[in-house]
C-alpha positions, 0 to 999 in steps of 0.5 A, spaced: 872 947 191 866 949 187 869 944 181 870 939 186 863 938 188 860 938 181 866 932 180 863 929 185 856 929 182 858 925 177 859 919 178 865 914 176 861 909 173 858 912 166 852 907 167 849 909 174 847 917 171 841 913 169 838 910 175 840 918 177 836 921 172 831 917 173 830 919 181 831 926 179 825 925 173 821 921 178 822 928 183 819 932 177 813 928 175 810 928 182 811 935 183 808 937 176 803 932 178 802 935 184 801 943 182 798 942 175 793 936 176 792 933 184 791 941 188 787 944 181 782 938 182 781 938 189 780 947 189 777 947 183 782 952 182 780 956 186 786 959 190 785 959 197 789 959 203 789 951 204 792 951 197 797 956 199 799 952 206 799 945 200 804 950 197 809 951 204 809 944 206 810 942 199 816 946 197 818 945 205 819 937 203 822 939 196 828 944 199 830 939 204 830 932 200 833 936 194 838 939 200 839 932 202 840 929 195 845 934 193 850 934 200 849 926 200 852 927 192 857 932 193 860 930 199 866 926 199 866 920 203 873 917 200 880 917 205 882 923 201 880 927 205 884 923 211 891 924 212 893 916 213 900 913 215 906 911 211 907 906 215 901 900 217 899 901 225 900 896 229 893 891 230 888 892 235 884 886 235 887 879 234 883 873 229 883 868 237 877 872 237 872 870 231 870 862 231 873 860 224 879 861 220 876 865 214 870 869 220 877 871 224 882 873 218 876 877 215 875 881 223 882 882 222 882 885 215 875 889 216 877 891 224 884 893 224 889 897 219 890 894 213 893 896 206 889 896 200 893 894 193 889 898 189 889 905 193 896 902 195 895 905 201 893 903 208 887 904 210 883 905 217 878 900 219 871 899 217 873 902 210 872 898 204 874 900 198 868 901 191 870 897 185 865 902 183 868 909 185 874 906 185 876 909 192 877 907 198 871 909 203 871 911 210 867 907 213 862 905 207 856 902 209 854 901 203 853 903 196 847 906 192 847 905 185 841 910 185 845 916 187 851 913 184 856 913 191 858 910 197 855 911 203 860 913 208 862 916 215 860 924 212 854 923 208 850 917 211 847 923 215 844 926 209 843 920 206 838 917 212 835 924 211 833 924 204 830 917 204 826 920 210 824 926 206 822 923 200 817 918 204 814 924 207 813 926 200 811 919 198 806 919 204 803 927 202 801 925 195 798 919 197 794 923 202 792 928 196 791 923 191 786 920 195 782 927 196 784 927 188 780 920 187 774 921 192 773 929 189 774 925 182 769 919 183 764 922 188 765 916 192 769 909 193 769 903 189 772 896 187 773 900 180 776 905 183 780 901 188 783 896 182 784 902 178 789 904 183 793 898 184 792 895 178 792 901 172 794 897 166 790 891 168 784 896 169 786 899 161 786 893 159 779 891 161 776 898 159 774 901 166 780 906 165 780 911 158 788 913 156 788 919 160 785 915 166 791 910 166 796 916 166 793 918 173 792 911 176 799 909 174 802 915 178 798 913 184 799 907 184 806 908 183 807 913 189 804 907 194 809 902 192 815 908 193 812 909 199 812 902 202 819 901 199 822 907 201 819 905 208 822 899 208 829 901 207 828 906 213 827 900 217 833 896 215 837 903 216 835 905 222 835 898 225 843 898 222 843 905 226 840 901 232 844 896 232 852 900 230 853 896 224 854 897 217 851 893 212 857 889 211 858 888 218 851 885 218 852 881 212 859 878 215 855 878 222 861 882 225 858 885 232 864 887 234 862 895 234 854 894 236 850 892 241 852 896 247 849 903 246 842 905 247 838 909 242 841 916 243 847 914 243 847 911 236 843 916 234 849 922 235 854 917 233 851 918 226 847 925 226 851 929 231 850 932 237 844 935 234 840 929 232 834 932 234 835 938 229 838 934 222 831 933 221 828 940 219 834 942 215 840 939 210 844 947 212 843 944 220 851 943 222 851 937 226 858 933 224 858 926 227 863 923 232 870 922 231 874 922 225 872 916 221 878 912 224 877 910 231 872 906 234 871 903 240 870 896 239 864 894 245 860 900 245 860 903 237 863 909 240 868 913 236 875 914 241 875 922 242 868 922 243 868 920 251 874 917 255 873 909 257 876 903 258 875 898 252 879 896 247 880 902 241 880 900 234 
């Protein structure tokens, strides 16, 4: 099992470990940062309980975004981990449904059984195989080239969790960072905000010396992760929202989406417990279902609840 999971790590395409190492650089950079230069800065070195609080709440946000990060990494999300059928089911949505040829053949592939030549297998619907892990992927939404795998039915839950936890952190050291600047500079100026935005433009012209650069181009670095971080939670969470996959959205297939509230949605994808996911990776809240039926007008995996539409 063990050896399993450190398999799992690395991921099939060699290329991808660089877009990994980075994030896990950027990890240690901010935390170094954060203990070695921003806390010292503002408490002069003095160690007091507000430090100390910094500290919880700092190692809090690493335990849960690493957690995150290591279970979306290590948990296999490919249809090895289901049992499929020699023989290829029969269809449950028919192509009369869509508008055009090519939008209903592609309904058909994506919202019934279908065989994949390449697993040579068949495969449930809303899979899709990854030309990058090579396999197969149970309900892929989509793959993130910065942890090097798919996102799927298993670990979409530890994956939205990871980019909340890492927008928390994002938003915690830019709260440090401005205590940082304000203790720096005793005040707030166009020098100092131009330092912070546009560091090398600011070097350039001489209002920064070299260890100055370092400090605003970390800062500045930080806003800009924040900001893009909380842009992908949108996106997500508005796929969430709506019972899509980001292929769904793409092709503008609705037929799972639209019918749910936002409760719903939310237990479909962290669990019963979806209220509790959030504080801890080692909270156990499986999704719904079993990654292969759905009900095809409510976005609702068919053991779930009894109801009388249509099951894919």
């Amino acid at each position: 099992m063990v050896n399993r999971k450190v398999k799992l790590l690395i991921p099939k395409d060699r290329g991808e470990l660089i877009p990994i190492f980075f994030v896990l650089f950027l990890i240690c950079v901010y935390v170094i940062f954060e203990l070695y230069v921003i806390l010292p800065a503002i408490y002069n070195n003095i160690f007091t309980y507000k430090e100390i609080c910094h500290l919880i709440f700092g190692l809090y946000i690493i335990f849960n975004l690493i957690g995150n990060l290591f279970l979306c990494m290590a948990t296999d999300t490919s249809i090895d981990t289901i049992i499929c059928p020699v023989l290829l089911p029969s269809p449950n949505i028919t192509a009369s449904q869509s508008s055009t040829n090519t939008h209903q053949e592609m309904i058909y592939q994506h919202c019934n059984w279908h065989y994949c030549h390449r697993c040579e297998v068949n495969v449930p619907p809303r899979s899709q195989h990854c030309h990058l892990c090579k396999k197969c992927i149970l309900k892929r939404d989509h793959h993130c080239s910065f942890l090097g795998r798919c996102i799927g039915f298993r670990n979409i839950r530890y994956y939205m969790c990871f980019l909340i936890w890492t927008w928390i952190g994002l938003f915690y050291c830019n709260i440090l960072h401005v205590d940082y600047t304000y203790e720096l500079v005793g005040t707030f100026s166009w020098r100092v905000i131009v330092a912070c935005l546009f560091p090398f433009g600011a070097w350039l012209f001489r209002v920064l010396d070299h260890f100055s650069l370092l400090l605003s181009f970390i800062c500045s670095t930080s806003i800009v992760l924040s900001l893009y971080i909380l842009f992908l939670i949108i996106q997500q969470m508005y796929l969430i929202m709506n019972g899509q996959t980001w292929h769904e959205y793409g092709k503008n297939i609705q037929i799972y989406s639209g019918q749910k509230d936002l409760q719903s949605n939310l237990e479909i994808i962290f669990g019963r417990r979806w209220y509790c996911v959030l504080f801890s990776p080692l909270i156990s809240s499986p999704a719904y279902g079993d990654g292969m039926t759905f009900d095809s007008t409510t976005n609702e995996p068919s053991n779930s609840r009894t109801s009388g539409n249509k099951r894919i």
